[in-house]
N, C-alpha and C positions, 0 to 999 in steps of 0.2 A: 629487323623491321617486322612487324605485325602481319602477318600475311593478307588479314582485312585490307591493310593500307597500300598494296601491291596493286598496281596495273592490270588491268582484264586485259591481257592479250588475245589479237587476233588470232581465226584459227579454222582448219576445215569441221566443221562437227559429224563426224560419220554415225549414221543410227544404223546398225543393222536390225531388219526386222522392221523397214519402215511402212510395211502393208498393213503392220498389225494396230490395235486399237490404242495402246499407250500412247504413241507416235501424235497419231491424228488427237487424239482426246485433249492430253497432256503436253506432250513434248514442245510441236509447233505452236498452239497459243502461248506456251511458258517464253517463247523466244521470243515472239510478238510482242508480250509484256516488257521482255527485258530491254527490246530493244525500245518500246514508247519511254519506259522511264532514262533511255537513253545510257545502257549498261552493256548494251553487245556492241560491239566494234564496226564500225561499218564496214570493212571488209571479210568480217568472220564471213562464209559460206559454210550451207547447211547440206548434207549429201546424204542420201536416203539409198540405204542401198537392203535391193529385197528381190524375191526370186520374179516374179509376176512381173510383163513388160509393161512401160509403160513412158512416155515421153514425159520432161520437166514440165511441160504446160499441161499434161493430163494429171499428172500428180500437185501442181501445184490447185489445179480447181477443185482435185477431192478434200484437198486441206483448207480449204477457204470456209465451207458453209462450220467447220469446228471451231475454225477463229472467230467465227461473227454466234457461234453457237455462246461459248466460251466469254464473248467481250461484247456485250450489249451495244456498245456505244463505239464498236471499233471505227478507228483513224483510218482514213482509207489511205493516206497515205504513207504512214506507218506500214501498212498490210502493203502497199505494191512494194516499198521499198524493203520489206521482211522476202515478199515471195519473192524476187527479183534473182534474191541470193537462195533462194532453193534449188536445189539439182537434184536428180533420181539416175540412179543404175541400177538395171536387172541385172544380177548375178546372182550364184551359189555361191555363199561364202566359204561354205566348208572345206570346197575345192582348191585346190592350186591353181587352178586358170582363174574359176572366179575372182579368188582376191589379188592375183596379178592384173587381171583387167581394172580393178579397184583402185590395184598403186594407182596405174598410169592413170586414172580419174584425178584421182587428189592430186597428183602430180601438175594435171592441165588447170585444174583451178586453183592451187598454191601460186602457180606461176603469173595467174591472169591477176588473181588477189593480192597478191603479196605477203601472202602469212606465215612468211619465212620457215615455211618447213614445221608448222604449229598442226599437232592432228589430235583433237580428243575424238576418241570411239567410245560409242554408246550400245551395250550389250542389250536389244528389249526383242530380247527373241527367247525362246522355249530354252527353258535351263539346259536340255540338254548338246543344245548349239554350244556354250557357252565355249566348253574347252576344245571343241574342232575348230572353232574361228579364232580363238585365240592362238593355236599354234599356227595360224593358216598366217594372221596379220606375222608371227614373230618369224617362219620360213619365208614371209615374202618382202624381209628385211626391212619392215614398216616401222621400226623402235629401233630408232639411235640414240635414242636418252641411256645417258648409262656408258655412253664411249665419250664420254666429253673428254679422253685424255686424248683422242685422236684429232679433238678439234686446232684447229688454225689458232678460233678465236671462242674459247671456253663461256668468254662471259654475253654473247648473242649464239649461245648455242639454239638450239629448236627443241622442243620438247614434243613429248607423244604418251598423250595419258590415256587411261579407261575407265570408264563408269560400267560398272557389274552392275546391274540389278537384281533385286529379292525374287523367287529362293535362293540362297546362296548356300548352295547342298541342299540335298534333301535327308545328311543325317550327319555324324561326324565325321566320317571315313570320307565321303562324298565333298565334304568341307573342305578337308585337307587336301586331297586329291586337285581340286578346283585352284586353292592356292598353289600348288605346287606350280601348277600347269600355267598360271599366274603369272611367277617368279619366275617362272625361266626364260620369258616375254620382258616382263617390265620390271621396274625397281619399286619396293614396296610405297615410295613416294609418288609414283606417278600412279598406282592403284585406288579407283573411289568407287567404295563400296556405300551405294545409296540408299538411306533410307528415306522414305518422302514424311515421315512422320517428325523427324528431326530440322524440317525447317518450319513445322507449325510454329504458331508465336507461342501459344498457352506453354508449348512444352521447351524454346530457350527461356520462358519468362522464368521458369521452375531456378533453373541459374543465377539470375537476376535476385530473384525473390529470395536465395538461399546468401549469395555470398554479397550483396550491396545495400546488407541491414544488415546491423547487429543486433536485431532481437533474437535472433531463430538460429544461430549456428550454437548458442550454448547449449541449448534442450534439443538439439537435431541428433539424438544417438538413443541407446537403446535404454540408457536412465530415465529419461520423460516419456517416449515414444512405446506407445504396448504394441503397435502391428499398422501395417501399411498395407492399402488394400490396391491395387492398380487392374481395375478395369475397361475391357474395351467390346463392347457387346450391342447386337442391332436388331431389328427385328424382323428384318428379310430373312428367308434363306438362302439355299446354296442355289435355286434357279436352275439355270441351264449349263451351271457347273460343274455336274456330278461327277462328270469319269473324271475332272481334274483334283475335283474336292476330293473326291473316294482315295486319292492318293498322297494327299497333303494331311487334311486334319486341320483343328482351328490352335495345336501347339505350332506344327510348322508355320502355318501362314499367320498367324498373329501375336503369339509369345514368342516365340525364339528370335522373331524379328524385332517385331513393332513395339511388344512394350517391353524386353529386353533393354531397350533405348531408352525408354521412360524411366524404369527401376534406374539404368545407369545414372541420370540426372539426379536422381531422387536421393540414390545411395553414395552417390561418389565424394571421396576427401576433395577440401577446397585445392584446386589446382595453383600454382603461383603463379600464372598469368594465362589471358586468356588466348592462344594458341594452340595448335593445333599437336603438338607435341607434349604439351604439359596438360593437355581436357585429353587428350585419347590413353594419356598413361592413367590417369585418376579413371577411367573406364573401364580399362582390363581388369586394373585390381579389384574393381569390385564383383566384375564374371569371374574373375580367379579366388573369389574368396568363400562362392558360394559353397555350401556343405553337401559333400554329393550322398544322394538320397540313397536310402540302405536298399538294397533293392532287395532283400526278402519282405521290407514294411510300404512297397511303393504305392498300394492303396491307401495307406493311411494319410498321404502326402497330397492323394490328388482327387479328384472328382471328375467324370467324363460322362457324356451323353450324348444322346443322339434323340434329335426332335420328334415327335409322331406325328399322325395325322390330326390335321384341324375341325375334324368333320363337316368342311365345306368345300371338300374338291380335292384338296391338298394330301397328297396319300401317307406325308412325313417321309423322312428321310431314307431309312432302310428300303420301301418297298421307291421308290424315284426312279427312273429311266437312267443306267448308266454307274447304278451303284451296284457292287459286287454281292452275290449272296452271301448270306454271314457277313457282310461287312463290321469291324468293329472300329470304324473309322470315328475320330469324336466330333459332333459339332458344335460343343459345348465343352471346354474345359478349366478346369479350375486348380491352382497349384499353387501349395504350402511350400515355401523357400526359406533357405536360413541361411543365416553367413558368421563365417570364420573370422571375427575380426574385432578388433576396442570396440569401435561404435554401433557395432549393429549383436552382435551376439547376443543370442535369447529373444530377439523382435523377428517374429517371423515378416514374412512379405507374402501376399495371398497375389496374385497375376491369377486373373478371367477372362475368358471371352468366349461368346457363344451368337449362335444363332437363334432368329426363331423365339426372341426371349421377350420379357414384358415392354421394354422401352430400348430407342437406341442412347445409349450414354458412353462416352469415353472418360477417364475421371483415376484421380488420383486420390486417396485418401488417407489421410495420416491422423494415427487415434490415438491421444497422448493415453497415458495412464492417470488416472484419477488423484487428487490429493492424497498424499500420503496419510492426513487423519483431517476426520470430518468436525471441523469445529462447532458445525450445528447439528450434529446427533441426536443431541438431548432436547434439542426445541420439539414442541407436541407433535405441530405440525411436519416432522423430519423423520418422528420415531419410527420407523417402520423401515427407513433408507439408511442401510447399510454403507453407503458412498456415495459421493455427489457424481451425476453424470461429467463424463471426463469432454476437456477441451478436443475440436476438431477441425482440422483443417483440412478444404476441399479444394484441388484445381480441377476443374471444368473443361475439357479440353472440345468436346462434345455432346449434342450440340451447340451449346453455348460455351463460350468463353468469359469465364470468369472466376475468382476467387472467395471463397469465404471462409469464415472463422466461429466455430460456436461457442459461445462461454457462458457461464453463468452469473446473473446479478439478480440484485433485491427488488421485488414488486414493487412497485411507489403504494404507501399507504401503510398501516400499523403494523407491527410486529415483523418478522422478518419472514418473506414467503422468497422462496427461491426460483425465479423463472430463467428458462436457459436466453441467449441472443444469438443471432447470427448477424453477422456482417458482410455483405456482398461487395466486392468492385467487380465491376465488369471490365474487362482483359479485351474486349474485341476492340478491332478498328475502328478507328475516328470515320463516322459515317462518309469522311468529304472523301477518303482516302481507296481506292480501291482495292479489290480480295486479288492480293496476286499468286498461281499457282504455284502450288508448293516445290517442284521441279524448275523454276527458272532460277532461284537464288542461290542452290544447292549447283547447277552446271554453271552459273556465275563464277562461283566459288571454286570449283573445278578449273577453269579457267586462268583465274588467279594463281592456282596452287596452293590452296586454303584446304585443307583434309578435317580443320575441325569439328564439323557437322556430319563424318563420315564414316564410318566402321572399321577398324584396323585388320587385320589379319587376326592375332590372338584373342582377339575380341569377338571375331567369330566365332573359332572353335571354343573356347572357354563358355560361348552359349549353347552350346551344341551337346559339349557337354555334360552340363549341369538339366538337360531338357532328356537324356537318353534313357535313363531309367523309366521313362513317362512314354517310351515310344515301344523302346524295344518289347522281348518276351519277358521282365520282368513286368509288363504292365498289364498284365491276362487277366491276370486277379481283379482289377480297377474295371477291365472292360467287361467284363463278365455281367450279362444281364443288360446294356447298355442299349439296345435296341427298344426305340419310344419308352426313354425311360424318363421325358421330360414332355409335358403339355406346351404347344407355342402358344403365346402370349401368359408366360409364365417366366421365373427367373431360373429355370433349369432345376437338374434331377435335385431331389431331396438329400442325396448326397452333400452337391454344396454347402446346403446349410448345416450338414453335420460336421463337416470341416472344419467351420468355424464354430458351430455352440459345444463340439465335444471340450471346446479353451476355455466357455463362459464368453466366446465371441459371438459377433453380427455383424452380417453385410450391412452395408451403407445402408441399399433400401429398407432394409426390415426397420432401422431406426428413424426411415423416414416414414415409412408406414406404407410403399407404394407394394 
């Protein structure tokens, strides 16, 4: 059976880290949604567990003003009958006592609830919790999944999953290590590694749009296709996230994760059905296929900057409160990727994102190559164009939702003048329908036992390591000089664009002219 088509079971939901802003922002309104469109269980209980004391009724009123922040029009009865099932415990999780105190928590509300022994845990605490509370839940014998041979009755066993959240590592060593420490806890099945960028619509639509037409799997390879451009870029900057920023980078916290996920939609063989075992193997292979960067050439591959000052207050990034001196941290990067494979060999893949830059856009771009010979050369009016401007296709992920298509047709009126078209649909929600947050479909799914929309193990590290040459000390060369080496409200260092016209290529916008 489909795993879509499986029962949301009941279940305690443990969040550790529930002081922190994910929780409040994100988590609790995602629940609230699930549970209005009528998708959470009415006994699942929600357990908040964080060091800071604080009573059910004092934690359930600081999550109230985010649900009504969150849901303009909230149900009030929805919200008592959401808060009702919230519970809070102060504990250290890292601890032995702390998460013994924690069983016998889940323990009193499985038993009031009836969730037969059902626990998803929810990691939204500082990367470096991740692997103390993991071994904390697995010595305090919170994971009986995986002993089903000892059960009575195998088939009403109790399940016990986890949701990791992004960083997952901060580099490949760090990757693996996290998994290890993973697997010796849980069974790769009950691990969901989330990304919230994966239950946007714009980005399952890219699925949709690839494998339920057949116009676009014949020309989806590297014969039609000259380069695929996948940006995700805004015009804030880092704020008051410097000491965090200064240690991430925009590869860690936006390529390696976020559009990682988007290339894999973009790049991956048609799967033979849509489950979650047959879309997460078509996903590896295309992280396992990418060409790992030479790393005596790894400037040639990449582009990195760091924003300066705006001459209005803003000191730019290097000199900011909390960044390191000499930092050669990027908040702009840009990376040439290639793959080992039939379909894509010789089409590069260009992944951006930066800060601080001219517009915020999130955006897929696929740039066919041009007619193979130009049948109107010879017209007067043509003489000078060497090739017809080649077809494109844009998904829109941000801020708008929607797709387009550029092509070329005949001016109406004499002789033959060649104007380009585009064609827009718009991809967003049906106005009647509300914006639901990206986090409650995705712990829906959890819930289920649906991993589809979720990150595998090898699929980590296989991004980890195709991202390391860009990180490590081959990448010195690259950062060298990087400090305010891009104006804000600009589209970053001059580099990028040598990236691409050293090919005879162009970013999106320069063909849009912004």
């Amino acid at each position: 059976m489909p795993t879509q088509n499986l029962p949301v079971e009941p279940c305690i939901l443990v969040i550790f880290g529930a002081s922190g802003d994910l929780t409040a922002r994100k988590l609790v309104p995602a629940m609230y949604e699930m549970a209005k469109a009528g998708l959470l269980p009415s006994n699942t209980r929600i357990l908040g567990v964080s060091r800071r004391p604080k009573s059910d009724d004092e934690w359930r009123a600081e999550l109230e003003p985010w649900a009504r922040k969150h849901n303009a029009d909230l149900d009030e009865s929805v919200w008592r009958d959401v808060a009702s099932r919230i519970h809070y415990h102060a504990a250290d999780a890292t601890t032995a006592d702390g998460m013994e105190a924690v069983a016998r928590r889940i323990e009193d509300l499985d038993s009031q609830a009836n969730t037969r022994g059902n626990v998803l845990f929810f990691l939204s605490v500082a990367s470096s919790l991740y692997e103390p509370i993991v071994e904390r839940i697995d010595a305090a014998g919170l994971v009986v999944e995986g002993k089903r041979w000892c059960s009575l009755d195998p088939t009403n066993a109790s399940w016990q999953r986890i949701i990791v959240e992004k960083p997952f590592g901060e580099d490949d060593q760090t990757a693996r290590a996290l998994n290890r420490t993973l697997g010796r806890a849980f069974e790769e099945e009950a691990i969901y590694r989330i990304d919230h960028y994966l239950a946007k619509e714009i980005v399952q639509s890219l699925l949709v749009f690839r494998f339920a037409n057949v116009l676009w799997e014949p020309v989806w390879n590297q014969q039609f296709i000259d380069h695929v451009q996948i940006s995700a870029v805004e015009t804030v900057g880092v704020g008051q996230r410097t000491a965090f920023y200064d240690q991430t980078g925009a590869i860690r916290d936006m390529i390696q994760s976020h559009l990682f996920q988007v290339l894999a939609f973009v790049a991956m063989e048609p799967p033979t059905d849509y489950t979650p075992h047959h879309v997460r193997n078509e996903k590896v292979k295309v992280t396992d296929a990418i060409c790992p960067t030479p790393l005596d050439r790894v400037a040639e591959f990449c582009a990195l900057g760091q924003y300066g000052p705006d001459g209005t207050g803003d000191p730019g990034y290097a000199a900011s409160e909390g960044v390191a001196a000499g930092s050669t941290t990027e908040t702009f990067a840009a990376l040439q990727l290639h793959f080992e494979n039939w379909r894509w060999a010789g089409t590069p893949f260009y992944l951006r994102s930066g800060k601080r830059l001219a517009e915020k856009r999130t955006e897929v771009v696929v740039q066919f190559k041009p007619p193979a010979a130009n049948l109107f050369r010879k017209l007067p009016i043509l003489a000078d164009a060497k090739s017809l401007e080649p077809n494109r296709l844009v998904f829109s992920i941000a801020p708008d939702e929607n797709l387009s298509l550029r092509f070329e047709a005949k001016r109406p009126g004499f002789g033959i003048r060649i104007d380009p078209l585009e064609m827009v649909a718009a991809l967003d929600r049906n106005g009647d329908e509300p914006v639901v947050e990206a986090y409650g479909p995705l712990i829906i799914d959890a819930m289920r036992g649906d991993q589809t929309l979720f990150k595998s193990r090898i699929e980590v590290e296989s991004a980890w390591d195709a991202v390391m040459p860009f990180l490590n000390d081959a990448s010195a060369a690259a950062r060298s000089g990087i400090r305010d080496n891009y104006a804000p409200g600009s589209w970053g260092p001059e580099s990028a664009r040598a990236l691409l016209a050293r090919h005879g290529r162009r970013w999106y916008e320069e063909d849009r002219g912004t």
